[in-house]
C-alpha positions as CSV (number, residue, x, y, z in Angstrom):
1,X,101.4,110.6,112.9
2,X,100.9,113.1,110.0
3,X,98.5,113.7,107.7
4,X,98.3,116.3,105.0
5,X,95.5,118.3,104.0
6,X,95.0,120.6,101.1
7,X,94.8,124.7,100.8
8,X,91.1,125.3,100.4
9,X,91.7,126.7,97.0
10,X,93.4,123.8,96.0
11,X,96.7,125.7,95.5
12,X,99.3,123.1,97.5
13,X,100.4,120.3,95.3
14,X,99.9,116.8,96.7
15,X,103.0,115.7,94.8
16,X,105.3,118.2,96.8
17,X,103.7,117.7,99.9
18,X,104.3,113.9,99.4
19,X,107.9,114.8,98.5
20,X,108.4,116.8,101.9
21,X,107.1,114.3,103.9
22,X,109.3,111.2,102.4
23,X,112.4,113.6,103.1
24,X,111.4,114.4,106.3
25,X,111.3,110.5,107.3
26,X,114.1,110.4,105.8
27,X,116.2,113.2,107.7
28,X,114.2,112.5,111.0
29,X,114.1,109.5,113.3
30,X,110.4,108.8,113.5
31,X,109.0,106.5,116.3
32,X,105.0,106.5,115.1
33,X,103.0,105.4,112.5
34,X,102.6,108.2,109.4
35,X,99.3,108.4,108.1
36,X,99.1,110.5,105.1
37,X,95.9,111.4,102.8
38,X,96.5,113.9,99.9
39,X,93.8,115.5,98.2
40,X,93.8,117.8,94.7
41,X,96.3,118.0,91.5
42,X,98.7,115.6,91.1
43,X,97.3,113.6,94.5
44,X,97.8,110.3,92.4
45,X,101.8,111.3,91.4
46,X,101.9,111.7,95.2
47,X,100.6,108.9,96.2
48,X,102.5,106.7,93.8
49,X,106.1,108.6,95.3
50,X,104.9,107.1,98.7
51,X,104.0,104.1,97.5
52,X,107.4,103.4,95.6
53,X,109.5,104.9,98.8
54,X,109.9,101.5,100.5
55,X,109.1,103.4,103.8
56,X,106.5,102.6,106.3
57,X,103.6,105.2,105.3
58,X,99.8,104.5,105.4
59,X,97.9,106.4,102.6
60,X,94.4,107.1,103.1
61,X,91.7,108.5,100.3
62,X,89.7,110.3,102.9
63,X,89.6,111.6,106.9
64,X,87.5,109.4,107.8
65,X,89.6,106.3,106.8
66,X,92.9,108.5,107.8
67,X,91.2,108.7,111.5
68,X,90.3,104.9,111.4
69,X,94.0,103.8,110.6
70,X,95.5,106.4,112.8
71,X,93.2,104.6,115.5
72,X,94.2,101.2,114.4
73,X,97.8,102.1,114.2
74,X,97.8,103.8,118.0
75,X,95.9,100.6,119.2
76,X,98.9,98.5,118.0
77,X,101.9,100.6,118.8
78,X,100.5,101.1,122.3
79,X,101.3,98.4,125.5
């Protein structure tokens, strides 16, 4: 699980970070759920990249619901 956060002067872009982490699923067997919340300029363009990647990948719009669906997500992955 994952979730991306940004700089605290705003200076990462959410778009890239989006970008980073679609590769990364891509290049990387993942066995978890991805949870990702992206905050600041261009958050929307990276959201919308997720959203058109086909791939498995929560979004959240704040911590609080990233926690909940990380929670949710363990809950039904675990046996």
């Amino acid at each position: 699980m994952w979730a991306a956060a940004p700089h605290p002067n705003g200076s990462r872009r959410p778009d890239l970070i989006a970008q980073g982490i679609l590769q990364a699923i891509g290049e990387v067997s993942i066995e978890v759920p991805v949870v990702v919340r992206l905050e600041g300029t261009n958050a929307a363009a990276g959201l919308e990249l997720i959203a058109q990647s086909g791939l498995s990948v929560e979004t959240a719009s704040d911590l609080t619901e990233a926690a909940d669906k990380v929670v949710a997500a363990a809950g039904a992955t675990s046996s």
